[in-house]
C-alpha positions as CSV (number, residue, x, y, z in Angstrom):
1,X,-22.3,-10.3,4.5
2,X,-24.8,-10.7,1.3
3,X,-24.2,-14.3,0.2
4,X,-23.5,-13.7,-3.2
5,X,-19.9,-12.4,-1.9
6,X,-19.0,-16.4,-1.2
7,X,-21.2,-18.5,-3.3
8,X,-17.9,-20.1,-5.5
9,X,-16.4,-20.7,-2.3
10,X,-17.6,-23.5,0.0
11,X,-18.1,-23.7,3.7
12,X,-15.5,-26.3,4.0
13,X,-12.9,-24.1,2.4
14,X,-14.0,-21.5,4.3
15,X,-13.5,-23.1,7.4
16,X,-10.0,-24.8,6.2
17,X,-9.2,-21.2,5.6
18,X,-9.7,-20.1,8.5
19,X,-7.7,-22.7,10.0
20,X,-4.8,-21.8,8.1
21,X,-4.8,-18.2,8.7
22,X,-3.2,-18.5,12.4
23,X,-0.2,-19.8,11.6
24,X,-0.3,-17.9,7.9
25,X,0.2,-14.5,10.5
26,X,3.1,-15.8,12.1
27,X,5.3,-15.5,8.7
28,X,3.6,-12.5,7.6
29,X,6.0,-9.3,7.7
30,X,4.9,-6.2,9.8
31,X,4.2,-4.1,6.2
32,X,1.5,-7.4,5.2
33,X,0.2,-7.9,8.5
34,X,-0.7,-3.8,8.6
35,X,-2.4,-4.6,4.9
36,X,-4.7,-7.3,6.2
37,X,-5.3,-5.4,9.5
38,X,-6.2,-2.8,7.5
39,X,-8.6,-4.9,5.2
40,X,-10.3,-6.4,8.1
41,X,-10.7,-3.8,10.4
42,X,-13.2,-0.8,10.2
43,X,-13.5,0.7,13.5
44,X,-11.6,0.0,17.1
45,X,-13.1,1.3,20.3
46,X,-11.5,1.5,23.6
47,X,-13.9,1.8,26.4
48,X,-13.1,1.2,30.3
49,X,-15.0,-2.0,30.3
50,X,-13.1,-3.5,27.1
51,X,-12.0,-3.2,23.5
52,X,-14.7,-3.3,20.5
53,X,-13.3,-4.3,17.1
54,X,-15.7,-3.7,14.2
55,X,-15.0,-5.9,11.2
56,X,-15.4,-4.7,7.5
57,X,-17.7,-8.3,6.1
58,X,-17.2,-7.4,2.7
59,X,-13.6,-7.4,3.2
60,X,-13.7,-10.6,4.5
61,X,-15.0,-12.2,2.1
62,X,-12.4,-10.9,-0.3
63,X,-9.9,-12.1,1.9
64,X,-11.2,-15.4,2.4
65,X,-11.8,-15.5,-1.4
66,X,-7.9,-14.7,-1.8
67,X,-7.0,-17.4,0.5
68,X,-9.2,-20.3,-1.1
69,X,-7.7,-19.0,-4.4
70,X,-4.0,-19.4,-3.7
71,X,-5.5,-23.2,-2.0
72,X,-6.9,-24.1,-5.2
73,X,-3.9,-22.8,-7.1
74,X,-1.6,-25.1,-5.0
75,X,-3.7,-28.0,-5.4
């Protein structure tokens, strides 16, 4: 993920974000939690030995961005 993607947001937030965003999913409804899956998530693969998810980092940061936002906002 090239830096510049995160540099007005902080690691703290970052990590408070994170945090947050377990029990964030819990009240999410099916049509929201398909949108963020959908943000995060380029590529699954199944294999016999496991189950390789393949993350989108750009998208992340947008996300992470979104949710630091709406923090800030509340604040």
């Amino acid at each position: 993920m090239a830096e510049t993607e995160l540099d007005d947001i902080t690691e703290d937030e970052v990590r408070e974000a994170l945090t947050e965003f377990d029990p964030l999913w819990d009240e999410l409804f099916r049509a929201e939690l398909a949108r963020v899956a959908h943000l995060l998530v380029e590529r699954v693969d199944v294999r016999m030995n496991g189950v390789e998810v393949r993350l989108r980092p750009n998208r992340r940061a947008g996300l992470l961005r979104e949710v630091a936002g709406s923090r800030r906002a509340a604040a």
